[in-house]
C-alpha positions as a Markdown table, in Angstrom:
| # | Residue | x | y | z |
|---|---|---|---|---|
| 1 | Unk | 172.8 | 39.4 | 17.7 |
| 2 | Unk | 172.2 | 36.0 | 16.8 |
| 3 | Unk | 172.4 | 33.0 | 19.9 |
| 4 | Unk | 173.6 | 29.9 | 19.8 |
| 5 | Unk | 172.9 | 27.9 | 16.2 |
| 6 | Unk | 170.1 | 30.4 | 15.4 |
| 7 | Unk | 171.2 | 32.2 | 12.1 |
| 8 | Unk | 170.7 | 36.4 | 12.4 |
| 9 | Unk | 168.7 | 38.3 | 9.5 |
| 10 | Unk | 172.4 | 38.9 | 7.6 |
| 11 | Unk | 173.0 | 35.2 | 7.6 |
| 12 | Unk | 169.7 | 34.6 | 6.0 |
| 13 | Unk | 170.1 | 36.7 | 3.6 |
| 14 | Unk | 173.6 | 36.0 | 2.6 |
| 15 | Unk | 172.4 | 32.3 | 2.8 |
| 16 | Unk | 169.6 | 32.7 | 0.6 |
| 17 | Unk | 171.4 | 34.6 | -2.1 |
| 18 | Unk | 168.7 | 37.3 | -1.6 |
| 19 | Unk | 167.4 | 39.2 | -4.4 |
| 20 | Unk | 166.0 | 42.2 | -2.0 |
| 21 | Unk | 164.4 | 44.2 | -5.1 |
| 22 | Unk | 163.3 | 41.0 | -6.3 |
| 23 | Unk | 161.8 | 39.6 | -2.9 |
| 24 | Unk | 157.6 | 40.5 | -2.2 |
| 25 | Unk | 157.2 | 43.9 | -1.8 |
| 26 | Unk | 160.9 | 45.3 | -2.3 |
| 27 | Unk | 161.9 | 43.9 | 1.0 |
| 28 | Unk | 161.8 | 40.5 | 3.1 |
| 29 | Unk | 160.9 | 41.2 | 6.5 |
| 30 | Unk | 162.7 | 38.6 | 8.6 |
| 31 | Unk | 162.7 | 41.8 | 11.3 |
| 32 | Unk | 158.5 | 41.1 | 11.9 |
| 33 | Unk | 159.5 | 37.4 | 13.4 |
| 34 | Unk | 160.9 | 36.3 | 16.6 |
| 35 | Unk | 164.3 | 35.1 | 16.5 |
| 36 | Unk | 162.9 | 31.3 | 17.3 |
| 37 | Unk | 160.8 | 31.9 | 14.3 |
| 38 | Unk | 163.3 | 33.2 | 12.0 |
| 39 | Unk | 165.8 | 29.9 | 12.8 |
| 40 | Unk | 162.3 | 28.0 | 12.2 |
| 41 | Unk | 162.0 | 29.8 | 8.8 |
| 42 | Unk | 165.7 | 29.6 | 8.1 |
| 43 | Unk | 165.6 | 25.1 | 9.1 |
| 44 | Unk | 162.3 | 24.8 | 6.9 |
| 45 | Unk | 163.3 | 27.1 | 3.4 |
| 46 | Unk | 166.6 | 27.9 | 3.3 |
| 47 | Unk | 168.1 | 24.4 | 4.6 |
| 48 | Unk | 165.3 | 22.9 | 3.6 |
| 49 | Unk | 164.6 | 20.6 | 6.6 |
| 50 | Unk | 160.7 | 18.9 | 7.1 |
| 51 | Unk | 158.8 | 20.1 | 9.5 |
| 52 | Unk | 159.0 | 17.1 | 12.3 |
| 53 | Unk | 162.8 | 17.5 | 12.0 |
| 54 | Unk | 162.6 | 20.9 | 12.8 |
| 55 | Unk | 160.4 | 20.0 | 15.6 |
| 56 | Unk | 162.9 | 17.4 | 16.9 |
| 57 | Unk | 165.8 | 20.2 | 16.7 |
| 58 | Unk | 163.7 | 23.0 | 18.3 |
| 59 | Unk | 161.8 | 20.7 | 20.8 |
| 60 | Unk | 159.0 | 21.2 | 19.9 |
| 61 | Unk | 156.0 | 19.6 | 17.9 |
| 62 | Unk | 155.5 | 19.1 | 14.6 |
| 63 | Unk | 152.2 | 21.0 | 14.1 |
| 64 | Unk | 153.4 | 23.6 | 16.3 |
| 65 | Unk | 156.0 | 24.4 | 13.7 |
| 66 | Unk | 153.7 | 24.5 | 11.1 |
| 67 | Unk | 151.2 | 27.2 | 13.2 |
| 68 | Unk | 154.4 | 29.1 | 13.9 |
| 69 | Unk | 155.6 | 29.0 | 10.3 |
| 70 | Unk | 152.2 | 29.9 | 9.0 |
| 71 | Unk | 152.2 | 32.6 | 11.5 |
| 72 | Unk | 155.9 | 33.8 | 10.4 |
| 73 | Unk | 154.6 | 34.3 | 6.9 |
| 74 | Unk | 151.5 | 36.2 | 8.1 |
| 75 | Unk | 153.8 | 38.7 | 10.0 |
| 76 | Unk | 156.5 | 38.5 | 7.0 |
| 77 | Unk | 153.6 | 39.8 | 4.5 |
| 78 | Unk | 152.0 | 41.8 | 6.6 |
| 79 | Unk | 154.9 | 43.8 | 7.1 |
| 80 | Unk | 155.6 | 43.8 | 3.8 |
| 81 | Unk | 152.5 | 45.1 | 3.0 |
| 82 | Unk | 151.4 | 42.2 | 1.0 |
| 83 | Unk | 148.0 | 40.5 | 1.1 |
């Protein structure tokens, strides 16, 4: 269940328009993030915001979005079983 403005893992996906055979390794794993980190991922590629007005947003600061998006992705592949 999704909270407040944060989008849920449906919601990205319906945003996105989400080719799921097409997506790395057969399946995006939006499940291996936090919800805080999914909404992060959701601001920076689907909405396409910058990083310091995700920051602003999330209260947060810039370069900690960038560790937790770089971190997101890690988990995302990871999961996905991609190098």
């Amino acid at each position: 269940m999704s909270t407040g403005n944060s989008p849920d893992l449906r919601q990205l996906q319906r945003r996105a328009h989400l080719d799921v055979e097409a997506s790395v390794g057969g399946e995006i794993r939006f499940a291996a993030v936090r919800e805080r980190e999914r909404r992060i991922i959701f601001l920076r590629f689907f909405e396409e915001m910058s990083q310091s007005e995700i920051a602003e947003q999330v209260g947060t600061s810039q370069v900690h979005v960038s560790r937790l998006i770089r971190a997101s992705l890690e988990r995302m592949r990871a999961a996905a079983g991609t190098p």
